[in-house]
N, C-alpha and C positions, 0 to 999 in steps of 0.2 A: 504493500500500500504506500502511493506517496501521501507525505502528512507532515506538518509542521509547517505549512507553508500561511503566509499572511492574504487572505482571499477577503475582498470588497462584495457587499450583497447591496444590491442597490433597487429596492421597491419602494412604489409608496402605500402599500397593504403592510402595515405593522403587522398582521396575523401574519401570513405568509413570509415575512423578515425576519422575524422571530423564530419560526420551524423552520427555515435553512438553517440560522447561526444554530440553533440545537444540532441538528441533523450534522453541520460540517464541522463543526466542535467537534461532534462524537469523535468524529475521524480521527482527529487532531490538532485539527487549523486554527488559527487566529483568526477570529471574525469581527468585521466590521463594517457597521450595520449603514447605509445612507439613505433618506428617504424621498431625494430629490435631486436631479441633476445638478444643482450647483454644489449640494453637499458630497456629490460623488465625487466632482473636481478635485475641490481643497482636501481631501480624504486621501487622492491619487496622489497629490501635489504632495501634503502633508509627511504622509505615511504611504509611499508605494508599495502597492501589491504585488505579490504572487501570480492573483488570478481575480478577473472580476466577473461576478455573475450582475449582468445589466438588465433589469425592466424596459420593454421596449417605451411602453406608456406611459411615460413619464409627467407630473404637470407641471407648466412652463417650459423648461428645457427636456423638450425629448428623448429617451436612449438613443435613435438614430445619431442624435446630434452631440449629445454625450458620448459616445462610441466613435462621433468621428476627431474630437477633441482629443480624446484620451488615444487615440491610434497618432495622432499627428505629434505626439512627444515621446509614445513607448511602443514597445513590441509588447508588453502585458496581453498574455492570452485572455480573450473576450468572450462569454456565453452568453448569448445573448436568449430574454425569457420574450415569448408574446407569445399574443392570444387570437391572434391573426394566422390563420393557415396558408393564406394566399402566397401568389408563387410571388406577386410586388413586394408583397412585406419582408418574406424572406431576402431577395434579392437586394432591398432596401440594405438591409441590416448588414449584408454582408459584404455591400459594395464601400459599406461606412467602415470596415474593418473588421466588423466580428467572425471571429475565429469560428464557433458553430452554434445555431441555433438549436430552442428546446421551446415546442409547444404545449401553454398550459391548457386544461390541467396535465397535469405530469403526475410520473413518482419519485419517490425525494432515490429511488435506488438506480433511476436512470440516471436522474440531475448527479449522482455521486459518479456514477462509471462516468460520465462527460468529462464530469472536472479533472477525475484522477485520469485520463485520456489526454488533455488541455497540460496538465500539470506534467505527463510523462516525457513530452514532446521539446519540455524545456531540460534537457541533459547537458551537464557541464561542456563544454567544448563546441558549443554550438550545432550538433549533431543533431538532427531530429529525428530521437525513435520511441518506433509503436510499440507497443505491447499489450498481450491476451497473456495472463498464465504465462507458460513458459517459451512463447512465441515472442520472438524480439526481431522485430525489422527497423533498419536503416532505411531512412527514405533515400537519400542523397545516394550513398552506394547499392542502392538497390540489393541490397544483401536481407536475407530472411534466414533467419536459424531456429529451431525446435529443439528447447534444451541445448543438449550440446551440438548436435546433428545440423550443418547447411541444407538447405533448401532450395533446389534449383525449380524456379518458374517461369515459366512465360512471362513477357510484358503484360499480354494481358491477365494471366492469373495475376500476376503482381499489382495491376492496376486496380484489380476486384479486389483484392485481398485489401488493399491502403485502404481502400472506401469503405470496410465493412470497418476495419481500427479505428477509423476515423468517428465510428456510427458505433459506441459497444453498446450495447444491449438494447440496440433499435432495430423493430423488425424493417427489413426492406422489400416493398414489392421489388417485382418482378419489373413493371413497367415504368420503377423510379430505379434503377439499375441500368435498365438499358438509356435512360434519356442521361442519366450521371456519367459510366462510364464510356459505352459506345460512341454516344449522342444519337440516340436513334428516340424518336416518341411515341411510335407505335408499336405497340404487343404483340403484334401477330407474330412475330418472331421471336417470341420471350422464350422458346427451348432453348435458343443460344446461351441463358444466364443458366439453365440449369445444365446443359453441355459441362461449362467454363467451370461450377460449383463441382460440378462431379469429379473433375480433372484437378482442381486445386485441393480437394479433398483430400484424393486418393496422393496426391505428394505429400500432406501434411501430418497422415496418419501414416506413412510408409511402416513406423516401428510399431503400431499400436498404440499410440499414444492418445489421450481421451480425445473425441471428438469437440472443433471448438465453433463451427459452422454448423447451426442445428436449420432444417426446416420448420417452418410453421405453415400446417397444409394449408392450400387456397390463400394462401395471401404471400409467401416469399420466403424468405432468410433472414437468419440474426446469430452474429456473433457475441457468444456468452463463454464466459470461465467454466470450468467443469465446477 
């Protein structure tokens, strides 16, 4: 688990503010609670984070617009919270910087694998890698290893596999797979993602090692810890 890290929670739902710092305390972390975009500034300014979890809905100053403040002076990883499904809001949010969104309502057990995901990606030496259990990929040298064992994959397994790291404990249709990593928008060819799922699989268990790519029937895939 990463933990002891200094993480900004930035709502203006005191209830909901209140159940993160519990929830990310458990963990370990230093919490510190803002209940409005200016208070998130001087908090950043003050006391720099870790990691911040942003309310998109902010009153007066926006998270979009807090998100793009706080991107234009740090690399601090950003999760950004809304309550907007749509493909603008998202795109909003992350064209302002945020590192990866989470649509409320949520579970406080997704919001944790985000963070600790967000948090894992900051490794001394400037190197950015993933991790599941005992799967550790380098993005930069495209290197994957299982335990002790290398992992040899295709670009495109390797491109599936970053997107699912990226997403832990998010189911993924089928037909948001192919428009993420393809770029293709239409389903009718969605055997391709489970082809690609079967083929990365089958590299990943070579030794027997637990399965960490589960289906969930009629709707897609989700990468979980054993």
């Amino acid at each position: 688990m990463t933990a002891g890290r200094r993480i900004l929670v930035v709502d203006d739902d005191a209830r909901l503010g209140a159940s993160l710092r519990r929830a990310l305390s458990y963990e370990g972390h230093a919490v510190e609670v803002a209940a409005d975009g200016p208070g998130a500034l001087r908090a950043a300014r003050d006391r720099p984070p870790d990691l911040v979890v942003l309310d998109r809905m902010l009153p007066g100053l926006d998270g979009v617009e807090v998100c793009r403040r706080l991107r234009a002076g740090s690399d601090v990883p950003i999760l950004m919270l809304t309550a907007r499904d749509a493909i603008a809001d998202r795109v909003a949010g992350l064209d302002a910087g945020a590192d990866d969104y989470l649509v409320k309502p949520f579970a406080h057990d997704e919001l944790l694998a985000r963070v600790r995901a967000l948090l894992r990606r900051r490794e001394p030496g400037g190197h950015e890698v993933l991790r599941c259990a005992d799967l550790v990929v380098d993005v930069a040298g495209r290197e994957v290893r299982r335990a002790d064992r290398a992992v040899e994959l295709t670009a495109l397994q390797f491109n599936v596999l970053e997107h699912f790291l990226r997403h832990p404990g998010q189911v993924l249709e089928r037909d948001r797979l192919l428009e993420s990593v393809w770029g293709i928008e239409s389903d009718a060819i969605s055997n391709v993602v489970d082809v690609t799922i079967a083929g990365l699989r089958a590299r990943l268990e070579t030794h027997g090692q637990p399965r960490l790519l589960h289906t969930v029937r009629g709707v897609g895939y989700v990468l979980r810890e054993p």
